[in-house]
C-alpha positions as CSV (number, residue, x, y, z in Angstrom):
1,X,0.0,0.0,0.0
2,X,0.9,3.3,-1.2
3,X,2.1,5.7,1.9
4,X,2.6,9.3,2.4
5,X,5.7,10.9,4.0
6,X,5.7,14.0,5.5
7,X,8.8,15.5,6.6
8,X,8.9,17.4,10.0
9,X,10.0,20.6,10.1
10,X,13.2,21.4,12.2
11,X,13.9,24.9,14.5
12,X,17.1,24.6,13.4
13,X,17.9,27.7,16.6
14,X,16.1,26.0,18.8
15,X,17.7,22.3,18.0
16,X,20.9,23.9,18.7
17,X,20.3,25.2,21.9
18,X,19.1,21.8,23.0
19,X,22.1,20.4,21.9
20,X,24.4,22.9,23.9
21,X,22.5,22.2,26.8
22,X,22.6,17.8,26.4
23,X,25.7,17.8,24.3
24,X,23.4,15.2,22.5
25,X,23.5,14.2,19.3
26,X,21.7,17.1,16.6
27,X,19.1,14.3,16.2
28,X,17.9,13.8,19.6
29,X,17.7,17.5,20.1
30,X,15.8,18.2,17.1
31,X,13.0,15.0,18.2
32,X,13.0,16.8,21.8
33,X,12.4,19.8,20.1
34,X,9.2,18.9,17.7
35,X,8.0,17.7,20.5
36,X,7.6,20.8,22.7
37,X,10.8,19.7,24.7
38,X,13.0,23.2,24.3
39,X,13.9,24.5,27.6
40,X,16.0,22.8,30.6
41,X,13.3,22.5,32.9
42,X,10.8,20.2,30.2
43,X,13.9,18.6,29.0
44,X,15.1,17.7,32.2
45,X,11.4,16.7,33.6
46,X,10.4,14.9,30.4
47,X,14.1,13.0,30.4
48,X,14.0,11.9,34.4
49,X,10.3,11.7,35.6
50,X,9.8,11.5,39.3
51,X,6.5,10.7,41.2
52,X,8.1,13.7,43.1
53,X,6.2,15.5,39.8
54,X,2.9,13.9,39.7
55,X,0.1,16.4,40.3
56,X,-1.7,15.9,43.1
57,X,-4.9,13.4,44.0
58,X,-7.1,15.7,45.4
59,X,-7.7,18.1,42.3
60,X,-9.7,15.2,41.2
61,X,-13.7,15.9,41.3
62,X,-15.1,13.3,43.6
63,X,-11.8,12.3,45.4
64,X,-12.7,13.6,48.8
65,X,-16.4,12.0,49.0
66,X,-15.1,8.9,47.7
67,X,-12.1,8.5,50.3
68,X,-14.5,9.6,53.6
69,X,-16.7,6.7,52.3
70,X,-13.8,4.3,52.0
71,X,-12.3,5.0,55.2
72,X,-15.6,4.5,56.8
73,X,-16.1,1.5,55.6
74,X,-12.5,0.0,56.4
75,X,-13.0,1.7,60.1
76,X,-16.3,0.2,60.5
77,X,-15.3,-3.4,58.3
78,X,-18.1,-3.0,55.7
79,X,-17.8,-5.1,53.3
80,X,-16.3,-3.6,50.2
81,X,-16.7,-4.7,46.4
82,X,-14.5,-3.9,43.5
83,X,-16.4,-4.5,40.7
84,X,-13.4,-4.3,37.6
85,X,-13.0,-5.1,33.7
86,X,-11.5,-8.2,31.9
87,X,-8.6,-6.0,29.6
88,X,-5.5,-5.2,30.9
89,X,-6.5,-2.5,32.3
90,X,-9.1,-3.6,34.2
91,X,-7.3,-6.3,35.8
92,X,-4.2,-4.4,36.7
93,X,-6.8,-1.6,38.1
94,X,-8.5,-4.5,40.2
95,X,-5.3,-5.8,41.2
96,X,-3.9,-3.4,42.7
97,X,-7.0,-1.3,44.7
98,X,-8.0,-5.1,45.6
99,X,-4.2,-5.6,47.2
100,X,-3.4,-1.9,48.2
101,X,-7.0,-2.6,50.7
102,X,-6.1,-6.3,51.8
103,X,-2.6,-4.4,53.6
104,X,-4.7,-1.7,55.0
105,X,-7.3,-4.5,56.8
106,X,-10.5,-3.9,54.0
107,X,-13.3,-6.5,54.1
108,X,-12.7,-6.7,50.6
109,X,-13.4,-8.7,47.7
110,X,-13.6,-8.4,43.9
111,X,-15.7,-9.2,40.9
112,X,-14.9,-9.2,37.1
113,X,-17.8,-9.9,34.7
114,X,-17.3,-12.9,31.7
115,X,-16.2,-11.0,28.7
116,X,-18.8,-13.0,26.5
117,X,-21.6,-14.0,29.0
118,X,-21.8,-10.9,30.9
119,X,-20.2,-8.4,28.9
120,X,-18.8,-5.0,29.2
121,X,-19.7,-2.5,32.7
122,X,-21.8,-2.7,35.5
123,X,-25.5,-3.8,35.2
124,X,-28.6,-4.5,37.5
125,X,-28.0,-8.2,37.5
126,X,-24.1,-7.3,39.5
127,X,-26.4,-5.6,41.7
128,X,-28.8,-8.5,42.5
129,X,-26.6,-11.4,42.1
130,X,-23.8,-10.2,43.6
131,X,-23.8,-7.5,46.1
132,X,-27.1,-7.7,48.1
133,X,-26.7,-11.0,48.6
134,X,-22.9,-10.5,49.4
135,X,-24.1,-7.7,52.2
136,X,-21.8,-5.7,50.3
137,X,-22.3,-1.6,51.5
138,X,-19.3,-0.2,49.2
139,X,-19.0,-0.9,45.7
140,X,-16.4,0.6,44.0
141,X,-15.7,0.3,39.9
142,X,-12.3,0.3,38.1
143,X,-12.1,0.5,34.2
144,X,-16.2,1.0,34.3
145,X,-19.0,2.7,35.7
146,X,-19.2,6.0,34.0
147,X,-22.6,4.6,32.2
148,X,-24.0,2.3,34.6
149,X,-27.2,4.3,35.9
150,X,-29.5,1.3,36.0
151,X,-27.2,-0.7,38.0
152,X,-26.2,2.3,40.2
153,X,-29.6,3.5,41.2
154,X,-30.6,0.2,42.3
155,X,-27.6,-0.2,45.0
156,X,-28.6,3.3,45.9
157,X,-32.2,1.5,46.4
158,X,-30.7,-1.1,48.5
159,X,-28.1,1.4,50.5
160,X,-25.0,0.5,48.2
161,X,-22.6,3.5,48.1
162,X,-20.8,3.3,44.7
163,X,-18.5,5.1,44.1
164,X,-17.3,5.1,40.3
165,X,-13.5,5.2,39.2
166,X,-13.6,5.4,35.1
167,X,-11.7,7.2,32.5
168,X,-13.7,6.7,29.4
169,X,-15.9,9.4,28.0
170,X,-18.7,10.8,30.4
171,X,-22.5,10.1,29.0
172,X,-24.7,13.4,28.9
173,X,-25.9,12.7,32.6
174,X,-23.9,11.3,35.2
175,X,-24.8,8.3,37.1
176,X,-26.6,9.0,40.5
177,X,-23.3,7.8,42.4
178,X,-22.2,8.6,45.9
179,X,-18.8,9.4,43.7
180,X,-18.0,9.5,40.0
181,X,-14.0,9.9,40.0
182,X,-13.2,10.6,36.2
183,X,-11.2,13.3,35.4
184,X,-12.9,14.0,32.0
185,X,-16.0,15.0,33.8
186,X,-16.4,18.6,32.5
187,X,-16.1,20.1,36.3
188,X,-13.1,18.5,37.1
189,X,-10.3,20.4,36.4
190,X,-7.1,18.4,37.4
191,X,-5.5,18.3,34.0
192,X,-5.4,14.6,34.3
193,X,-7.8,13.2,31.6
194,X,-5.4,11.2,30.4
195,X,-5.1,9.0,33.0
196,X,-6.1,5.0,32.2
197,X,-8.2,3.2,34.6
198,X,-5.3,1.6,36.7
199,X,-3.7,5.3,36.9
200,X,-7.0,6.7,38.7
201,X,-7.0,3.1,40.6
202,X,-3.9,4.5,41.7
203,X,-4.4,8.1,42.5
204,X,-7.3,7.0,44.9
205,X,-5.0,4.4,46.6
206,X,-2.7,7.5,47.0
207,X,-5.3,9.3,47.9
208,X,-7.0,7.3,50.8
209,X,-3.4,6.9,52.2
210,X,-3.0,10.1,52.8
211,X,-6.6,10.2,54.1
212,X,-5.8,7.9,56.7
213,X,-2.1,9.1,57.3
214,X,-3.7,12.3,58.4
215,X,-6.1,10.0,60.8
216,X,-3.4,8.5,62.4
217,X,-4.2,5.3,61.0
218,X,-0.3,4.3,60.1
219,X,0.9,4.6,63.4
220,X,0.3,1.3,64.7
221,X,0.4,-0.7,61.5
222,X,3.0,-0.5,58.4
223,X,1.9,2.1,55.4
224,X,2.1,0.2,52.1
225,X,4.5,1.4,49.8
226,X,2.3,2.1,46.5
227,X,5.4,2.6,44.2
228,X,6.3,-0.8,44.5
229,X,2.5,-1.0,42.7
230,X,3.8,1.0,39.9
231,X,4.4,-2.1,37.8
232,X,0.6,-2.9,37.4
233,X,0.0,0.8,36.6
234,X,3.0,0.4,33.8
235,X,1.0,-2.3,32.4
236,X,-2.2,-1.3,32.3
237,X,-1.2,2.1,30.7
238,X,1.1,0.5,28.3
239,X,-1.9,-1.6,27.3
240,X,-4.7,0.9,27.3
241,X,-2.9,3.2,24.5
242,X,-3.2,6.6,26.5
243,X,-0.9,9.0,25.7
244,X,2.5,8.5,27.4
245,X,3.1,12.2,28.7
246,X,2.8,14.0,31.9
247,X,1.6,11.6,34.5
248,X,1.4,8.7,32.3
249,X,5.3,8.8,31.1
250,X,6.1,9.5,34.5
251,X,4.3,6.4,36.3
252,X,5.0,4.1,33.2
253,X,8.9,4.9,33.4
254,X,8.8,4.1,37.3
255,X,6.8,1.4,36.6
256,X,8.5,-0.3,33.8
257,X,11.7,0.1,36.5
258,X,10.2,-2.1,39.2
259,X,8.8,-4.5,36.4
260,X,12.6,-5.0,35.7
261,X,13.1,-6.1,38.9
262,X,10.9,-8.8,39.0
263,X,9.7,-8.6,42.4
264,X,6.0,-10.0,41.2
265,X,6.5,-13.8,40.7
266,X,3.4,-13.5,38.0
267,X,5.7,-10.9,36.1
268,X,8.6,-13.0,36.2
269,X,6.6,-16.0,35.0
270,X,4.8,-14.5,32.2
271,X,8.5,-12.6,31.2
272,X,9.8,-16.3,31.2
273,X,7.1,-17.6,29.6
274,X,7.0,-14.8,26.4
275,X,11.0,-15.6,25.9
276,X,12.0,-11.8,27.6
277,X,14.7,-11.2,29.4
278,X,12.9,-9.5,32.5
279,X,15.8,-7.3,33.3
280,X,15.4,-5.4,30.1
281,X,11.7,-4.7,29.5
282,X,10.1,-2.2,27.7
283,X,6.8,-0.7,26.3
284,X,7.4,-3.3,23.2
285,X,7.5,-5.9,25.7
286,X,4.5,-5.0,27.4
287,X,2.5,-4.2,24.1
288,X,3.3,-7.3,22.1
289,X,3.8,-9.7,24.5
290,X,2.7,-9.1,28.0
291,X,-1.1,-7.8,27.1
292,X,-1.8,-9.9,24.2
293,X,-1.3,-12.7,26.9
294,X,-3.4,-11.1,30.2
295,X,-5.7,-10.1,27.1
296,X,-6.1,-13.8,25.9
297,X,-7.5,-14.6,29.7
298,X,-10.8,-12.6,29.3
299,X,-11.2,-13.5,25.2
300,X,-10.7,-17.4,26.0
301,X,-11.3,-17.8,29.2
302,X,-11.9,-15.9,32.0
303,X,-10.2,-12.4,33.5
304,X,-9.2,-13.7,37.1
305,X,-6.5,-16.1,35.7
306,X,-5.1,-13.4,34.6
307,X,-5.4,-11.7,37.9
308,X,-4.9,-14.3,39.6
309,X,-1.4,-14.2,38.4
310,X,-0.6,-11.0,39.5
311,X,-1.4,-11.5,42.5
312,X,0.3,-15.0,43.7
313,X,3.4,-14.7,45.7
314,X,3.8,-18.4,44.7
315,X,6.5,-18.5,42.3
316,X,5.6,-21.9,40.8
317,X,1.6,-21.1,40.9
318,X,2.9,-18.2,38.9
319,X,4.7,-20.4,36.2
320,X,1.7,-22.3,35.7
321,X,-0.7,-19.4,34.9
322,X,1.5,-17.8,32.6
323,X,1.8,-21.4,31.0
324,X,-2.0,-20.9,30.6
325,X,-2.1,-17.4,29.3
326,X,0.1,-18.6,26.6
327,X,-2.1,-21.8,25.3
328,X,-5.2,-19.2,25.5
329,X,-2.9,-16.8,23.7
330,X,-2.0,-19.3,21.4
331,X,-5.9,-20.4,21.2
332,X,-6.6,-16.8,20.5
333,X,-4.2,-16.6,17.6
334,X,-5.7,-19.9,15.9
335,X,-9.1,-17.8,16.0
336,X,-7.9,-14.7,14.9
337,X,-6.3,-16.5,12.0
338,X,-9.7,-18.4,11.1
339,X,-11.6,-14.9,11.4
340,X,-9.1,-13.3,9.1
341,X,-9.2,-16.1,6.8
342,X,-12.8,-15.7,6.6
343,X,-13.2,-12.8,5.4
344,X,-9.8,-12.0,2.8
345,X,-11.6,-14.9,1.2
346,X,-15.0,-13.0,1.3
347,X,-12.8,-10.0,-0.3
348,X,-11.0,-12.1,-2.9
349,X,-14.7,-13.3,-4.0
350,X,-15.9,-9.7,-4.6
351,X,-13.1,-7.0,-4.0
352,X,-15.6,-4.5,-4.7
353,X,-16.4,-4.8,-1.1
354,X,-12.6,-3.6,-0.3
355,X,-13.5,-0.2,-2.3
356,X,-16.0,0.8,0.0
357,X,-15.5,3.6,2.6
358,X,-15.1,1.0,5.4
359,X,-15.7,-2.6,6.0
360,X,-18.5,-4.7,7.8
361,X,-18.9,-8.5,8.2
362,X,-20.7,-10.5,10.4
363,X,-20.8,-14.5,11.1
364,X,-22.5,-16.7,13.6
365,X,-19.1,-18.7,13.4
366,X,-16.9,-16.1,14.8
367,X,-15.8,-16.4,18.5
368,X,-16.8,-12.7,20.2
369,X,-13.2,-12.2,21.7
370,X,-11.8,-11.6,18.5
371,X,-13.3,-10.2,16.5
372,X,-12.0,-6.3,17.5
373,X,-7.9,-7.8,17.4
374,X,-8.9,-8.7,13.6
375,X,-10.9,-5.5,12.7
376,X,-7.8,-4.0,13.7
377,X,-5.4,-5.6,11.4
378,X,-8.1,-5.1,8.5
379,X,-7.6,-1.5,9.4
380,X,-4.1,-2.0,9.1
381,X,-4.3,-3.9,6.0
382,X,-7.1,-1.6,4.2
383,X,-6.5,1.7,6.1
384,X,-10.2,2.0,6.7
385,X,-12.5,1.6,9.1
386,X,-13.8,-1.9,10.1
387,X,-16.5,-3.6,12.4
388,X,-16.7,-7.4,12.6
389,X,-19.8,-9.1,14.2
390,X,-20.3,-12.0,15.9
391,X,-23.9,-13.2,15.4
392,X,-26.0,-15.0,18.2
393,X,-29.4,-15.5,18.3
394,X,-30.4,-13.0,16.1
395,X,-28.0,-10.6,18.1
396,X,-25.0,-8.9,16.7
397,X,-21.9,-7.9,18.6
398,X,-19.4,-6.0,17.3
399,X,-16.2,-4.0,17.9
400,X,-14.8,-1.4,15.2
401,X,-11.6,0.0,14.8
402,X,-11.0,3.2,12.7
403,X,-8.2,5.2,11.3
404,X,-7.0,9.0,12.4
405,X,-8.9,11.6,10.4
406,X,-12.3,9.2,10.8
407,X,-14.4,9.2,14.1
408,X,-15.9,5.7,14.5
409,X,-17.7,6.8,17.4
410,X,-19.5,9.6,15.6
411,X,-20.6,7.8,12.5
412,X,-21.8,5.3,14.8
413,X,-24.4,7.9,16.1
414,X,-25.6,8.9,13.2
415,X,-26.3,5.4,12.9
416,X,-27.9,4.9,16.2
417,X,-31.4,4.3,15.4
418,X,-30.0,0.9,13.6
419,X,-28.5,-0.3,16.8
420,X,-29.7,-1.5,20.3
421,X,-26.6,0.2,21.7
422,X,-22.9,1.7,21.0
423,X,-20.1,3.3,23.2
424,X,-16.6,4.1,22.4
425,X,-14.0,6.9,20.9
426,X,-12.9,7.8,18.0
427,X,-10.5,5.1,16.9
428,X,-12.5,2.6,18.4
429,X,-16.0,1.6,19.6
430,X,-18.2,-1.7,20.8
431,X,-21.8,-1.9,19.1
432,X,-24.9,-4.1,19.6
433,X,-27.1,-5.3,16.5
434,X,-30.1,-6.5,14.9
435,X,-28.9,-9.3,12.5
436,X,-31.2,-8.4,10.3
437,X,-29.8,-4.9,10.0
438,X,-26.4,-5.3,9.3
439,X,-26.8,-5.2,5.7
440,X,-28.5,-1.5,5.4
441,X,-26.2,-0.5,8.7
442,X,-23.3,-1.0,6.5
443,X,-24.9,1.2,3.6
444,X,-25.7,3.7,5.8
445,X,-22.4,3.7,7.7
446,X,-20.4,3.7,4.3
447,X,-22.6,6.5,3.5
448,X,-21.9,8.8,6.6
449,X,-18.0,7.9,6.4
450,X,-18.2,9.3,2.9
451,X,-19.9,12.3,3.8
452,X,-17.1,13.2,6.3
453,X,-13.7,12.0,4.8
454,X,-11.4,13.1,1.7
455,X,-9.4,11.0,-0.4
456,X,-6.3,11.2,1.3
457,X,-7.4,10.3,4.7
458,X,-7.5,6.5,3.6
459,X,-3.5,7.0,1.9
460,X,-1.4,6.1,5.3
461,X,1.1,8.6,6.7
462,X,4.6,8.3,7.9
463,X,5.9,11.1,9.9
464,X,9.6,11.3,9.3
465,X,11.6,12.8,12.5
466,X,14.9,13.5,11.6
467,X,16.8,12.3,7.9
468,X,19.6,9.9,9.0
469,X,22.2,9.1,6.9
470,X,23.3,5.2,8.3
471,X,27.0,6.2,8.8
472,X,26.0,8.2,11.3
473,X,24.0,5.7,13.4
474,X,26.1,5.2,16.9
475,X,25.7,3.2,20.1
476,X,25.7,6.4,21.8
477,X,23.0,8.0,19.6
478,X,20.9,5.0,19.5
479,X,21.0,5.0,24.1
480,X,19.7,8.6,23.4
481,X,16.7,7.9,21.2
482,X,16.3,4.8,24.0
483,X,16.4,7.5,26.6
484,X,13.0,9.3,24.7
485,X,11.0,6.1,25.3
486,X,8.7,4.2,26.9
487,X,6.8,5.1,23.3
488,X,3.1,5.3,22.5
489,X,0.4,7.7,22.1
490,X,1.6,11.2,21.7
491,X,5.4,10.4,22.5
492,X,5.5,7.8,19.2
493,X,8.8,5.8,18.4
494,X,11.1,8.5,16.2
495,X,10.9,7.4,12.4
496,X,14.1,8.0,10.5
497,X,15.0,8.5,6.9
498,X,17.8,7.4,4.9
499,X,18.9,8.0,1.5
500,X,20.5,6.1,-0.9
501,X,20.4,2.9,1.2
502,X,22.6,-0.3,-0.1
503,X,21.2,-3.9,0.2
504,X,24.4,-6.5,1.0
505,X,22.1,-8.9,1.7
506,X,18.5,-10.0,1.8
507,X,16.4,-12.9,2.5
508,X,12.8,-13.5,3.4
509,X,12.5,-15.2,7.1
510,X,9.2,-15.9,9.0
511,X,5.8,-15.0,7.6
512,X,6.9,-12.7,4.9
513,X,9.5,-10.7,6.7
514,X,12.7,-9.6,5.4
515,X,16.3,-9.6,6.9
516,X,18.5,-7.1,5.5
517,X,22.4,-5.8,5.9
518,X,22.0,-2.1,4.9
519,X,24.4,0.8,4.6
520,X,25.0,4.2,3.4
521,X,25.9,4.6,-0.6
522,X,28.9,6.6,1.1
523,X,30.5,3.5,3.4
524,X,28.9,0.6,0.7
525,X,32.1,-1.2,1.8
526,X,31.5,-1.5,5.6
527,X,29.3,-4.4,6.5
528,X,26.4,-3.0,7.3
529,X,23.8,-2.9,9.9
530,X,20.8,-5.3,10.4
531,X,17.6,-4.6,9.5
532,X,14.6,-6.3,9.9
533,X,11.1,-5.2,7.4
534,X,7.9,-6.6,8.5
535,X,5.5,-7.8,5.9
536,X,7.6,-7.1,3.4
537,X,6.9,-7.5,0.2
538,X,8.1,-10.2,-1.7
539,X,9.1,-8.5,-5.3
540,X,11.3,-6.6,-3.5
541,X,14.0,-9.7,-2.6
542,X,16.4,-9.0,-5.4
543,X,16.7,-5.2,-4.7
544,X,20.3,-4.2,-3.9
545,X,19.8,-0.2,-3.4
546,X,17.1,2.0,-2.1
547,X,16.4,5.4,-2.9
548,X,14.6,6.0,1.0
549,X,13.9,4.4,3.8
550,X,12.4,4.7,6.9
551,X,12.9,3.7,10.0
552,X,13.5,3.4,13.4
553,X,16.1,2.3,16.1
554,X,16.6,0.0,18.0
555,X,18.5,-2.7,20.3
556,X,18.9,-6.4,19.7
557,X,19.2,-8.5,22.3
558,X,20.0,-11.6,21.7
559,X,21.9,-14.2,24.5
560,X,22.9,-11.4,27.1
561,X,24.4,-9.1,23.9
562,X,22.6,-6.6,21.9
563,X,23.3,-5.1,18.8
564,X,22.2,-2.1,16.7
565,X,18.9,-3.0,14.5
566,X,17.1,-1.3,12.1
567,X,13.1,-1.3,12.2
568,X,12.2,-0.5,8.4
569,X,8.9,0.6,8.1
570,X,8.8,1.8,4.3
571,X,10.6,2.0,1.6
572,X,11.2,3.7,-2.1
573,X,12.6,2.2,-4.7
């Protein structure tokens, strides 16, 4: 598929500066500098974050209320529920409220629905099944909540404070909750909206330890260190695709630290388990290996193995729910791989269908906790937005997945009088169905999507950082653009160009992937640096010389060394 590249723009003044003040390399500067990193003080906060910097609980709307009611309840043993969500998110957020309140002496327990049985949030049945019968007077949500008003006014019926602990976007009306904690809510003005549900799971642990530290309530029992919780709060970020700045870069960096030092027995078992050294993780790590594997839990199975894991102090317990993650990860894949083939074989039948303004397909065959990993890689495949249904008695459930420039969440309402139900943002979104209207749902949907996007927001985009020549690659350089990371949503990976790239060699290795010595066209005679091109494509074999690439850097670790590697991500012949 075609991309565009677009070449950002360097302050060359500025870039200089920076590089005065770091003595870095011109590249590093001029990345720091694009991205609003010019003076000592943001490049110095940005390049060593400290909880010492986190802003603080309390400017949170609804963190007061909710912490008095906590407190009460743990002075007067009420019986506490935490009611979370089966992603990664949820479970870290679960995990650690559920632990952080076990130290401090809760009566507390904890409840996470079935993915496909129960589904998504809070609902009136939680309420009826779960916590009258379980005497339960607090119940508190992670991940969920912001929506639930059925379920909530009914444990306000049966004197059920809930207090609600969500970061997704806030409906129209709030829910009647003794406490809704989500910094999004329009009269809360903390500045931390971007928080993922484990990060607010952790601001109200902070939070109610202060609370009680003001009580006196630490002076004849030990005050849990909540750092050392940081690693759940890595992962669950990580996962959740919030934008790694402010408080998120800061409590991912500390958290990926103690995830290094493998103090949790279920991150040292699912480390061993994925084939990663845990002394040296990273976002990538958590991203492609460590969530798709917590993820697999809810989508196969069930979401407290996976929690279940992280909290066991039992080192061999440990070993043998990561083992399990795994064949559910692996069990995962097999489905994903039967969805996908499903449906290229639907577009290879009629490739009209691939020309439309975005792509819908529903089976009764498909199993419901995949079916938003593949509408992803169709997205990635087509560049267009996707929904894939799964089709049970005469019900539809679906996930979409969209592309920047196109709000899935949006066309969805204008679609809403087709559907029993749909929630989301704008890259992504869950819906409910009517079988029957799937069919004029995806006229109508191609029709809205048309309405709003231009040509060129289906061409792909490659933002190029900073042109590279491969000569000037260095182990020092590449410990710099390390230094940027963890990576994600608004701090991406830097993207490199090179010109005039020489092939030595070049061969095809995995599922079409290709392995590469590349150099400069000024040093053709050195021996190159690795390379590695994902889903490459196969014509391109026998090419010895490249006009451009891009790409990015990056360390290889292999058997306790690590070398430099390139991570192409386009090229032009």
């Amino acid at each position: 598929m075609q991309k565009t590249w677009e070449i950002q723009t360097t302050d060359t003044d500025a870039t200089a500066r920076v590089v005065s003040l770091l003595g870095c390399h011109p590249a590093t500067a001029s990345i720091l500098v694009q991205r609003g990193l010019d003076s000592e003080k943001s490049i110095q906060a940005f390049l060593h974050p400290s909880l010492h910097h986190l802003r603080p609980p309390f400017g949170i709307t609804g963190m007061t209320e909710a912490v008095t009611r906590i407190s009460n309840a743990l002075l007067d043993t009420e019986k506490i529920l935490i009611f979370g969500d089966y992603d990664v998110d949820g479970v870290t957020a679960t995990t650690l409220l559920y632990q952080f309140l076990k130290a401090i002496g809760a009566d507390v327990s904890f409840y996470i629905p079935h993915r496909v049985t129960e589904g998504y949030g809070l609902k009136a049945s939680h309420i009826t099944d779960i916590a009258i019968p379980g005497k339960i007077k607090v119940l508190l949500t992670v991940d969920c909540g912001v929506s639930s008003h059925e379920a909530v006014s009914l444990a306000k019926d049966n004197d059920i404070a809930v207090i609600i602990t969500d970061h997704h976007d806030i409906p129209q009306k709030l829910p009647d909750a003794l406490a809704v904690i989500n910094p999004k809510r329009h009269d809360c003005h903390s500045g931390l909206e971007n928080l993922s549900g484990v990060g607010l799971a952790f601001y109200l642990a902070v939070a109610l330890r202060k609370h009680l530290r003001d009580q006196g309530f630490f002076q004849s029992r030990k005050e849990p260190n909540l750092k050392k919780s940081c690693d759940l709060v890595a992962l669950g970020t990580v996962s959740d695709m919030v934008p790694l700045v402010h408080e998120n870069r800061i409590l991912t960096c500390t958290g990926i630290e103690i995830l290094r030092s493998a103090n949790r027995p279920g991150i040292k078992a699912l480390a061993d388990a994925c084939g990663v050294d845990h002394r040296h993780i990273d976002a990538q790590d958590i991203s492609f290996r460590f969530a798709p594997r917590i993820n697999a839990a809810g989508r196969m199975d069930h979401a407290e193995i996976a929690a279940r894991l992280l909290r066991t102090h039992r080192p061999e317990k440990a070993g043998q729910d990561a083992d399990l993650l795994s064949k559910f990860n692996s069990q995962r894949q097999q489905e994903e791989e039967s969805v996908l083939a499903d449906i290229l074989a639907r577009l290879d039948k009629d490739p009209s269908l691939a020309r439309k303004n975005c792509m819908v397909f529903a089976s009764p065959d498909w199993h419901e906790g995949v079916v938003g990993i593949v509408a992803a890689r169709l997205t990635r495949l087509y560049f267009k937005p996707a929904i894939l249904i799964s089709v049970k008695k005469g019900l539809g459930k679906g996930s979409a997945r969209s592309i920047p420039g196109i709000d899935i969440r949006s066309a969805l309402t204008a679609c809403a009088h087709m559907l029993h139900g749909f929630g989301g943002h704008p890259m992504a979104a869950g819906l409910q169905i009517p079988a029957d209207q799937i069919e004029p749902f995806w006229n109508r949907l191609n029709q809205v999507i048309g309405q709003v996007a231009s040509p060129q927001d289906f061409i792909p985009k490659i933002t190029i950082d900073y042109t590279l020549d491969l000569s000037d690659i260095t182990t020092k350089l590449l410990d710099e653009v390390t230094s940027l990371g963890p990576f994600g949503v608004q701090n991406p990976e830097p993207i490199f160009m090179a010109n005039n790239v020489h092939v030595h060699t070049s061969k095809i290795v995995g599922k079409g992937h290709r392995r590469m010595r590349l150099s400069g066209s000024s040093n053709k005679k050195s021996k190159g640096l690795w390379a590695i091109q994902f889903n490459a494509d196969p014509d391109s074999i026998h090419v010895d010389q490249f006009t451009k690439i891009a790409y990015c850097l990056q360390w290889n670790r292999w058997n306790g060394n690590k070398s430099i590697q390139l991570l192409v991500s386009d090229t032009q012949m």
